[in-house]
N, CA, C and O atoms as a Maestro MAE file, in Angstrom:
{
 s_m_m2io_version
 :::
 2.0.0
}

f_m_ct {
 s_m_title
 :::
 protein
 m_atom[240] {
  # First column is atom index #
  i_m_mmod_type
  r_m_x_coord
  r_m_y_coord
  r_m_z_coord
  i_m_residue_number
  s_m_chain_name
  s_m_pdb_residue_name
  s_m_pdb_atom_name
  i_m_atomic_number
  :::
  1 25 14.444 -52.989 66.612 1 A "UNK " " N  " 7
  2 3 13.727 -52.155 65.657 1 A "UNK " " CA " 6
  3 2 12.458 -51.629 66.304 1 A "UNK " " C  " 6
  4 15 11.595 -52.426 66.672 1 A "UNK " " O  " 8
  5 25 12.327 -50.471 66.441 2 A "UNK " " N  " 7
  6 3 10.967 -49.788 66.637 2 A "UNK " " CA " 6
  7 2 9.655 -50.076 65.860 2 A "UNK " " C  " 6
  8 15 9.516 -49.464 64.801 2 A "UNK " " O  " 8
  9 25 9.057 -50.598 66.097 3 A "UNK " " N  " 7
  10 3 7.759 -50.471 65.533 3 A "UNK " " CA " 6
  11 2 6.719 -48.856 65.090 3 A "UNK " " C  " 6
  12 15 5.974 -48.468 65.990 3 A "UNK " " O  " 8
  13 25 6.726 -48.393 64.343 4 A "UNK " " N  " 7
  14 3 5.669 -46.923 64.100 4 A "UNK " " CA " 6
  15 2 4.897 -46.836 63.612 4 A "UNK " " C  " 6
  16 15 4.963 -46.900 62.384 4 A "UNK " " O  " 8
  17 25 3.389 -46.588 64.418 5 A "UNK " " N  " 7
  18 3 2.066 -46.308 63.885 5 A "UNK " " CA " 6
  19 2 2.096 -45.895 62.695 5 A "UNK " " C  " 6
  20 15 2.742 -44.848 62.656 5 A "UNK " " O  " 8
  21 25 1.641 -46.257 61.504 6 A "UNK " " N  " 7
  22 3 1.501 -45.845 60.361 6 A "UNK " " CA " 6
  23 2 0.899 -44.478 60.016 6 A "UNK " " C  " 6
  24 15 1.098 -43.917 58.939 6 A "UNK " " O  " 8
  25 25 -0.062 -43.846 61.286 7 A "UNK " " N  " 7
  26 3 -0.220 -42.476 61.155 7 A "UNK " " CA " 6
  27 2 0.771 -41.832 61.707 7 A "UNK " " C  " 6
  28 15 1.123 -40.886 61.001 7 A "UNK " " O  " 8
  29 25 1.414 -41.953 62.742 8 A "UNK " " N  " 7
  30 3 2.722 -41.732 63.430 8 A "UNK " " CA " 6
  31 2 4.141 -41.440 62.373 8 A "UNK " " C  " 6
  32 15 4.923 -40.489 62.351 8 A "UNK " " O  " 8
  33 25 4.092 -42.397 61.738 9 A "UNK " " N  " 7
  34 3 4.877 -42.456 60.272 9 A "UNK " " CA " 6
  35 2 4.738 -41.700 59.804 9 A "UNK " " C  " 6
  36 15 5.720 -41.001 59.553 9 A "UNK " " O  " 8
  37 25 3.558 -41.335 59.397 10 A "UNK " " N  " 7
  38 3 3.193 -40.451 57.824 10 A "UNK " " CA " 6
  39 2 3.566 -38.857 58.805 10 A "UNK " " C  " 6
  40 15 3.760 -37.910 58.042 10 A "UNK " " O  " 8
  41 25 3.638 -38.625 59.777 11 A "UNK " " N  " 7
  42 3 3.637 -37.483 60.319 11 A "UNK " " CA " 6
  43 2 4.894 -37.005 60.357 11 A "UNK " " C  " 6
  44 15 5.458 -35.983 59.968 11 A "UNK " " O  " 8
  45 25 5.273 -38.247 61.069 12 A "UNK " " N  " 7
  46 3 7.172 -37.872 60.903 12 A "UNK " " CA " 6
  47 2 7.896 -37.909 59.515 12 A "UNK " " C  " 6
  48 15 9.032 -37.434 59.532 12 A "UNK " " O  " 8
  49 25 7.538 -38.289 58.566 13 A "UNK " " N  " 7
  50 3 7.545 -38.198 57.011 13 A "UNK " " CA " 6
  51 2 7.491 -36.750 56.398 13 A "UNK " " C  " 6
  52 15 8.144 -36.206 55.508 13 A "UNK " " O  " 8
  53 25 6.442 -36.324 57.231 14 A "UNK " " N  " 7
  54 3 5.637 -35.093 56.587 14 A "UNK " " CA " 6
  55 2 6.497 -33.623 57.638 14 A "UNK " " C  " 6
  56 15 6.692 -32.509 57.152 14 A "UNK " " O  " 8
  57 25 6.694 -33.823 58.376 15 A "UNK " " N  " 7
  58 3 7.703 -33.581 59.047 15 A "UNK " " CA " 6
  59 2 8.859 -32.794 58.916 15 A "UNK " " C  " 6
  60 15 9.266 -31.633 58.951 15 A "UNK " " O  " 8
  61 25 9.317 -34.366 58.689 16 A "UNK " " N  " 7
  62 3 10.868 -34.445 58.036 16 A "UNK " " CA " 6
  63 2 11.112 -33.461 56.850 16 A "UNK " " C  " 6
  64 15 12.052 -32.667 56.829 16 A "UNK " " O  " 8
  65 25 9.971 -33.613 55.649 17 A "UNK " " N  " 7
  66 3 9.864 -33.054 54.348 17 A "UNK " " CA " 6
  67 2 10.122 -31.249 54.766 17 A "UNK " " C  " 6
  68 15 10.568 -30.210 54.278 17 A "UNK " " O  " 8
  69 25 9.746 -31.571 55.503 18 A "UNK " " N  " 7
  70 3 9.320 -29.445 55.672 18 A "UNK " " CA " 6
  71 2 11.021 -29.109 56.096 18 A "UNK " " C  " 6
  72 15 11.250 -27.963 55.709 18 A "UNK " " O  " 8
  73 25 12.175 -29.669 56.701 19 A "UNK " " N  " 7
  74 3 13.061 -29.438 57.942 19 A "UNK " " CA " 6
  75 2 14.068 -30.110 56.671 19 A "UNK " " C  " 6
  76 15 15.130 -29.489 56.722 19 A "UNK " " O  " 8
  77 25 14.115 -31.081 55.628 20 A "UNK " " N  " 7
  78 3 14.938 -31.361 54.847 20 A "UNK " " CA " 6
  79 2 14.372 -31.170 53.627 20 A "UNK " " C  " 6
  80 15 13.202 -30.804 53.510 20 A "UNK " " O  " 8
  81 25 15.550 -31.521 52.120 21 A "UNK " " N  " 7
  82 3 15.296 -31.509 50.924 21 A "UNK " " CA " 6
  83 2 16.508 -32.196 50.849 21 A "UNK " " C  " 6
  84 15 17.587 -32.148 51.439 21 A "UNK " " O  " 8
  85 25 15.914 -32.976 49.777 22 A "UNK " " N  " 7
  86 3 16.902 -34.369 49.093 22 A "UNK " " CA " 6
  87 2 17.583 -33.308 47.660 22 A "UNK " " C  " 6
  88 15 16.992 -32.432 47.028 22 A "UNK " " O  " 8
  89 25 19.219 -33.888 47.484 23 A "UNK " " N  " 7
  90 3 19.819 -33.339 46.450 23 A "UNK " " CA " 6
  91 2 20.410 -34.564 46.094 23 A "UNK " " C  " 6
  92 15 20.692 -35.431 46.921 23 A "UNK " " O  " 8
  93 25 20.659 -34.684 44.541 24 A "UNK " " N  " 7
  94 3 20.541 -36.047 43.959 24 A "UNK " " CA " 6
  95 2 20.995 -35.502 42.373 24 A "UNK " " C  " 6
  96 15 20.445 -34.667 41.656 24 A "UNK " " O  " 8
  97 25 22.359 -36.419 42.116 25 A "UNK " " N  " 7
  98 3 23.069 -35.987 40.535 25 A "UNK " " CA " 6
  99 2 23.375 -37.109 39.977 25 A "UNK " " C  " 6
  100 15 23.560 -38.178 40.559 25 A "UNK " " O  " 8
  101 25 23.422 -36.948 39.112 26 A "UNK " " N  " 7
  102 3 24.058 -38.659 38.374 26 A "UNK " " CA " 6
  103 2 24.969 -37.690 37.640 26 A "UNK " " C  " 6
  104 15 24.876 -36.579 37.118 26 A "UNK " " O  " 8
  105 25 26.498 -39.238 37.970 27 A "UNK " " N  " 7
  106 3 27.942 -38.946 37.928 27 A "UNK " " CA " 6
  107 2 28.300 -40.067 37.224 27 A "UNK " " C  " 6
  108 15 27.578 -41.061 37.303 27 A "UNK " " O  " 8
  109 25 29.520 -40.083 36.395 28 A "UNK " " N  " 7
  110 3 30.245 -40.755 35.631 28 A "UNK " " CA " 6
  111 2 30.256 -41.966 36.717 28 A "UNK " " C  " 6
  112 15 30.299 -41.535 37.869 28 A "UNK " " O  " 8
  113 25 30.219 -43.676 36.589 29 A "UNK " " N  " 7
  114 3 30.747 -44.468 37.258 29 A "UNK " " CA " 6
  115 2 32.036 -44.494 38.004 29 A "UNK " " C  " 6
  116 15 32.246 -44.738 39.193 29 A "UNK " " O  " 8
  117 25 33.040 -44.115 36.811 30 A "UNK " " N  " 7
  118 3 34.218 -44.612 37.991 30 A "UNK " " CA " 6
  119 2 34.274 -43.458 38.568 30 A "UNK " " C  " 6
  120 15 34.312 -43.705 39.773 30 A "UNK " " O  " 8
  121 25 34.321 -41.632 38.305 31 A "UNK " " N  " 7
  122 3 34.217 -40.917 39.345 31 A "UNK " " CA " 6
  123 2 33.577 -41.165 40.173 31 A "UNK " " C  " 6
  124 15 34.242 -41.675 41.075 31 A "UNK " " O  " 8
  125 25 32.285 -41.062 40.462 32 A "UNK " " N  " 7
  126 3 31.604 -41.616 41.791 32 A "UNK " " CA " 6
  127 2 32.437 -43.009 42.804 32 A "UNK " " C  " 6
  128 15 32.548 -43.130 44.024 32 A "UNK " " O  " 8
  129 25 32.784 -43.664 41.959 33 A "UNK " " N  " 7
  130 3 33.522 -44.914 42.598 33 A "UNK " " CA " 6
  131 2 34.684 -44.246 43.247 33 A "UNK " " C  " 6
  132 15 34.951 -44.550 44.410 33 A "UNK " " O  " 8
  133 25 35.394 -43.376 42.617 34 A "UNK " " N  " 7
  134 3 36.784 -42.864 43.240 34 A "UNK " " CA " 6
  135 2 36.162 -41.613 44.487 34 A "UNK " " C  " 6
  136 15 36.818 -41.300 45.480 34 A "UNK " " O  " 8
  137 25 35.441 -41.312 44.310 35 A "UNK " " N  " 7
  138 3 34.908 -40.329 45.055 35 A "UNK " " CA " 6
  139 2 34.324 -41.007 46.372 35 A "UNK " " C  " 6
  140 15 34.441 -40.557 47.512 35 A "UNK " " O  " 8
  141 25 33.673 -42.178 45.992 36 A "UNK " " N  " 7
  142 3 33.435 -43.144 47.628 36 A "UNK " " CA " 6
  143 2 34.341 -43.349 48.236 36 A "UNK " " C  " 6
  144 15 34.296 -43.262 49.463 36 A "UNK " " O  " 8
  145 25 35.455 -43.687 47.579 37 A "UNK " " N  " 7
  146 3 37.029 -44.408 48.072 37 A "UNK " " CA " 6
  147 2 37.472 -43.437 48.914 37 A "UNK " " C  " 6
  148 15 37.944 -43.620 50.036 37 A "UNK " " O  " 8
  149 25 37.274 -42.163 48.227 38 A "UNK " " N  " 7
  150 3 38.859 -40.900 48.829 38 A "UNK " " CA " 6
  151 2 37.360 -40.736 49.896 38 A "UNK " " C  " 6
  152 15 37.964 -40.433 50.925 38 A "UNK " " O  " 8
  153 25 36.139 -40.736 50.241 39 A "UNK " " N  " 7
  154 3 35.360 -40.899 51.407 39 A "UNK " " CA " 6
  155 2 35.459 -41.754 52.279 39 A "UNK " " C  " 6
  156 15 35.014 -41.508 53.400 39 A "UNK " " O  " 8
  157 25 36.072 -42.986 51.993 40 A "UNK " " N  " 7
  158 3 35.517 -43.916 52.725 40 A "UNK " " CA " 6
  159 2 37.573 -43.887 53.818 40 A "UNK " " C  " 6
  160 15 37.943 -44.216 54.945 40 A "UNK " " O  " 8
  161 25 38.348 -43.218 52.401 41 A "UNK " " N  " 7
  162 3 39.377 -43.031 53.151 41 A "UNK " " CA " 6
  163 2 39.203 -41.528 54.441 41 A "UNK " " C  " 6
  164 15 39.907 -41.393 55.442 41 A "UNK " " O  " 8
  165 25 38.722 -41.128 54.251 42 A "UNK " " N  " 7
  166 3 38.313 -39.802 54.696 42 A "UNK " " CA " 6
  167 2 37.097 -40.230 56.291 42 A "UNK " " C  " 6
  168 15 36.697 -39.424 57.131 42 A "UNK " " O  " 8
  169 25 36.862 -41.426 56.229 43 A "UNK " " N  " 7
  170 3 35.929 -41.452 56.904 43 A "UNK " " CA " 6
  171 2 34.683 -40.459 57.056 43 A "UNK " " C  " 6
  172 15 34.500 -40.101 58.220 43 A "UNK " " O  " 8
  173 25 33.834 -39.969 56.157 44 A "UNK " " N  " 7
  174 3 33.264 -39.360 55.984 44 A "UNK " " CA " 6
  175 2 31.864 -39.780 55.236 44 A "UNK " " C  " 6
  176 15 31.940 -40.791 54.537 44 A "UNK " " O  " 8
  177 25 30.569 -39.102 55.308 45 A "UNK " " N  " 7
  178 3 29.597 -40.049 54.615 45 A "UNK " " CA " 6
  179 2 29.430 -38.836 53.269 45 A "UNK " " C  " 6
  180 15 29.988 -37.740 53.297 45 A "UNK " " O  " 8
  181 25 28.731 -39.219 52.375 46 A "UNK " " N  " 7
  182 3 28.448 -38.186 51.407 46 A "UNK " " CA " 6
  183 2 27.799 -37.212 52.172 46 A "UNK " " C  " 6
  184 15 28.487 -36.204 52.337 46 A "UNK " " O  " 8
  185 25 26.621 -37.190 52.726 47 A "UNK " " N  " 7
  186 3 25.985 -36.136 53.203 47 A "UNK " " CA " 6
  187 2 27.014 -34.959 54.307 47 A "UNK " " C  " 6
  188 15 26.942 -33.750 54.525 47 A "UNK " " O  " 8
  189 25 28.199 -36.393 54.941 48 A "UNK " " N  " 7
  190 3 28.678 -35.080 55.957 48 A "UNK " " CA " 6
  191 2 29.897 -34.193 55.013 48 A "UNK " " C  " 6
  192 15 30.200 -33.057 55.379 48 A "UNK " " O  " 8
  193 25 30.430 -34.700 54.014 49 A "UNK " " N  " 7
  194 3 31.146 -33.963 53.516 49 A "UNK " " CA " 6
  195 2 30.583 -32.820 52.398 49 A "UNK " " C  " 6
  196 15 31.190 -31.759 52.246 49 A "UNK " " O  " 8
  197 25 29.359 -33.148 51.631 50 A "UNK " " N  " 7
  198 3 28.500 -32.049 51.193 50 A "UNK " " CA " 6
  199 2 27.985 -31.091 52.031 50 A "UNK " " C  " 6
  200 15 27.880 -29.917 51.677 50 A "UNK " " O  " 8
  201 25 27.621 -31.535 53.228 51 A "UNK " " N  " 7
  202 3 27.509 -30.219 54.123 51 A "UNK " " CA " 6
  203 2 28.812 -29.198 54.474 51 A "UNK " " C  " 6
  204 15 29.072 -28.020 54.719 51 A "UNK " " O  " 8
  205 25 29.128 -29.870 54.393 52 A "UNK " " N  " 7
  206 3 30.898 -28.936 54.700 52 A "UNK " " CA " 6
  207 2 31.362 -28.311 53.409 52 A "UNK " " C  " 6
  208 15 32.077 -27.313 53.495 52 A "UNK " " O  " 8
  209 25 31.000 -28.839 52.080 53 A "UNK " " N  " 7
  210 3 31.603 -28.015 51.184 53 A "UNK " " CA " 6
  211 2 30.267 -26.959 50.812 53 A "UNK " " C  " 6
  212 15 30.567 -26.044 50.046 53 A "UNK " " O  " 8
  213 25 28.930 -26.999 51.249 54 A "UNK " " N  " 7
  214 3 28.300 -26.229 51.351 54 A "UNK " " CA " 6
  215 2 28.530 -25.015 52.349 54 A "UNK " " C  " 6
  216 15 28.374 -23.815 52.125 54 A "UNK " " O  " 8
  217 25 29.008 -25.753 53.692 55 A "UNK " " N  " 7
  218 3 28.866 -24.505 54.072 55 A "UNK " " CA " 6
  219 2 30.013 -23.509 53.755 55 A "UNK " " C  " 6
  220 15 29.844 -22.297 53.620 55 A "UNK " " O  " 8
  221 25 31.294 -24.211 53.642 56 A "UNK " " N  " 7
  222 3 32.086 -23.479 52.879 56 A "UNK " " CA " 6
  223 2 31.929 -22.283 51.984 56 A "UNK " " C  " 6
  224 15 32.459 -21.195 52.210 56 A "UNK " " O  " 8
  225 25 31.134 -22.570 50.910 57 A "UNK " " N  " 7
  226 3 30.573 -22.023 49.951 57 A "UNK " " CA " 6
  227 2 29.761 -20.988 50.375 57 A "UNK " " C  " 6
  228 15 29.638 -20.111 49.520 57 A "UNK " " O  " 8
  229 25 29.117 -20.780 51.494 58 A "UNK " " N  " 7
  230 3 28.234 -19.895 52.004 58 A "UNK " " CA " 6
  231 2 28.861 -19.527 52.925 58 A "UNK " " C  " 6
  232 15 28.156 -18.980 53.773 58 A "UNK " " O  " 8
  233 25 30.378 -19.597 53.266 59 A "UNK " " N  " 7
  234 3 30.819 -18.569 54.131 59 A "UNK " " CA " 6
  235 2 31.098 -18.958 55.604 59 A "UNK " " C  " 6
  236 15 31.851 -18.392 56.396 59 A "UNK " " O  " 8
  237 25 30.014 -20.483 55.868 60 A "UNK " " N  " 7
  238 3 29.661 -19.834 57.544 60 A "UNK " " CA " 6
  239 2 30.916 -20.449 57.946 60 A "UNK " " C  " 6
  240 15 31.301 -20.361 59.112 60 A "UNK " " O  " 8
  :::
 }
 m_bond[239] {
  # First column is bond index #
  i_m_from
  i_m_to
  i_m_order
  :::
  1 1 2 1
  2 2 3 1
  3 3 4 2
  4 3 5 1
  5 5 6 1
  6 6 7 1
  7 7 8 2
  8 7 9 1
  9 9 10 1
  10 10 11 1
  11 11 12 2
  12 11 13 1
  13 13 14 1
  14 14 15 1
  15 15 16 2
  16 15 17 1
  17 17 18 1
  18 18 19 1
  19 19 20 2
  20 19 21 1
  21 21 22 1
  22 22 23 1
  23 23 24 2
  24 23 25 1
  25 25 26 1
  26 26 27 1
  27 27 28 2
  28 27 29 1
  29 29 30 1
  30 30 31 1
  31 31 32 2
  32 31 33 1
  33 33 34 1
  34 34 35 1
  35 35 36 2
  36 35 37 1
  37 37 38 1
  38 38 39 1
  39 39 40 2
  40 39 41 1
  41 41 42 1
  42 42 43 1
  43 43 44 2
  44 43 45 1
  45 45 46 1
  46 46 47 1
  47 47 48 2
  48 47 49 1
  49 49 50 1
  50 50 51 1
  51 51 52 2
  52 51 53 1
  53 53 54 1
  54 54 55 1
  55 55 56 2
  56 55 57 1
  57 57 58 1
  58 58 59 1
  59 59 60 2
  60 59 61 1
  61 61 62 1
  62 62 63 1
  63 63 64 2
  64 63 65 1
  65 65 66 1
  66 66 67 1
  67 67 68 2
  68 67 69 1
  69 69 70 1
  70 70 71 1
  71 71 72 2
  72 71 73 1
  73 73 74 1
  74 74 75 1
  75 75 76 2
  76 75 77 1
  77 77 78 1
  78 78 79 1
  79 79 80 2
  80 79 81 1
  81 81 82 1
  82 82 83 1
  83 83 84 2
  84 83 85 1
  85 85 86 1
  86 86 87 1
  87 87 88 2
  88 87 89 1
  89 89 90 1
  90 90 91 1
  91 91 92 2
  92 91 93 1
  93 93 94 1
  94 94 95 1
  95 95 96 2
  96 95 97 1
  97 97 98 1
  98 98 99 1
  99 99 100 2
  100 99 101 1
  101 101 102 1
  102 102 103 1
  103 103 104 2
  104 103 105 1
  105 105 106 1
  106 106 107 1
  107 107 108 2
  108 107 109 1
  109 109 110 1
  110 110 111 1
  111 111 112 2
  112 111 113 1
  113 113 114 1
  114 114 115 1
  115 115 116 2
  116 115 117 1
  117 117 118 1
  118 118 119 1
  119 119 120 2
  120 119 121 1
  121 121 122 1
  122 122 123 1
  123 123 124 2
  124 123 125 1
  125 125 126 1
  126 126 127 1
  127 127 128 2
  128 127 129 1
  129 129 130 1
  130 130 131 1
  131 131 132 2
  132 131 133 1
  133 133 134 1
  134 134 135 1
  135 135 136 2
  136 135 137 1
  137 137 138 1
  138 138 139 1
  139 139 140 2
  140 139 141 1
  141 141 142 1
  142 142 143 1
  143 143 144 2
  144 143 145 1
  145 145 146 1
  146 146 147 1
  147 147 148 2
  148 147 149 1
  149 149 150 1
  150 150 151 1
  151 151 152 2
  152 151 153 1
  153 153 154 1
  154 154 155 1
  155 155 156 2
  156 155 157 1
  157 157 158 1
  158 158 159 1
  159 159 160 2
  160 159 161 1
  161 161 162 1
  162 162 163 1
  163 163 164 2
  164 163 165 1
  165 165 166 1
  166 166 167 1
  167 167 168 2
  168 167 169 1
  169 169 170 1
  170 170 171 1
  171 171 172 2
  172 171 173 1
  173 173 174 1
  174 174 175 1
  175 175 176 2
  176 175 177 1
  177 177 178 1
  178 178 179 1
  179 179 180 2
  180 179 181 1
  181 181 182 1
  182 182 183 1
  183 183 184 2
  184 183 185 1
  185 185 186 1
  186 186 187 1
  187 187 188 2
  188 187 189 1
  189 189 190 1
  190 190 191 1
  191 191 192 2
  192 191 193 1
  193 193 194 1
  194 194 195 1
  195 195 196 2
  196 195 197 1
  197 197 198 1
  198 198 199 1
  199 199 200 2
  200 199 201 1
  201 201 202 1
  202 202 203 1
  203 203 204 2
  204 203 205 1
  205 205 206 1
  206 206 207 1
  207 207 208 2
  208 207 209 1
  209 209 210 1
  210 210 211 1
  211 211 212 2
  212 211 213 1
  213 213 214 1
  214 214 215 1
  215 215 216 2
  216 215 217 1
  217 217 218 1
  218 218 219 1
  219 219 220 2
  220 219 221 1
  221 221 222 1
  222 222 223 1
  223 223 224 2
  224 223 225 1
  225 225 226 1
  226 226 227 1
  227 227 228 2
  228 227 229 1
  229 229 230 1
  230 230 231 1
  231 231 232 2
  232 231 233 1
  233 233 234 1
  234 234 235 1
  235 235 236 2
  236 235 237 1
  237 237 238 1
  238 238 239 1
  239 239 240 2
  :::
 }
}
């Protein structure tokens, strides 16, 4: 584990914020549950398969 200066931290925090944005829904239990499964069969993480049906959606 790396150790990071706590100003070092807050920078790469602050950073990060500008270069990402968090997206976040609340879903029925067992959908979400079936939706991890057909992922986890998929080998895939949530984030990499939302990027893909995003970019889909936008074409590229």
């Amino acid at each position: 584990m790396i150790v990071i200066a706590e100003k070092s931290r807050a920078d790469y925090f602050k950073e990060r914020r500008k270069e990402r944005k968090s997206f976040s829904v609340l879903l029925e239990r067992k959908k979400a549950e079936k939706f991890e499964k057909k992922l986890e069969e998929l080998q895939k993480t949530k984030a990499e398969w939302l990027n893909e049906k995003i970019d889909e959606e936008l074409g590229k």
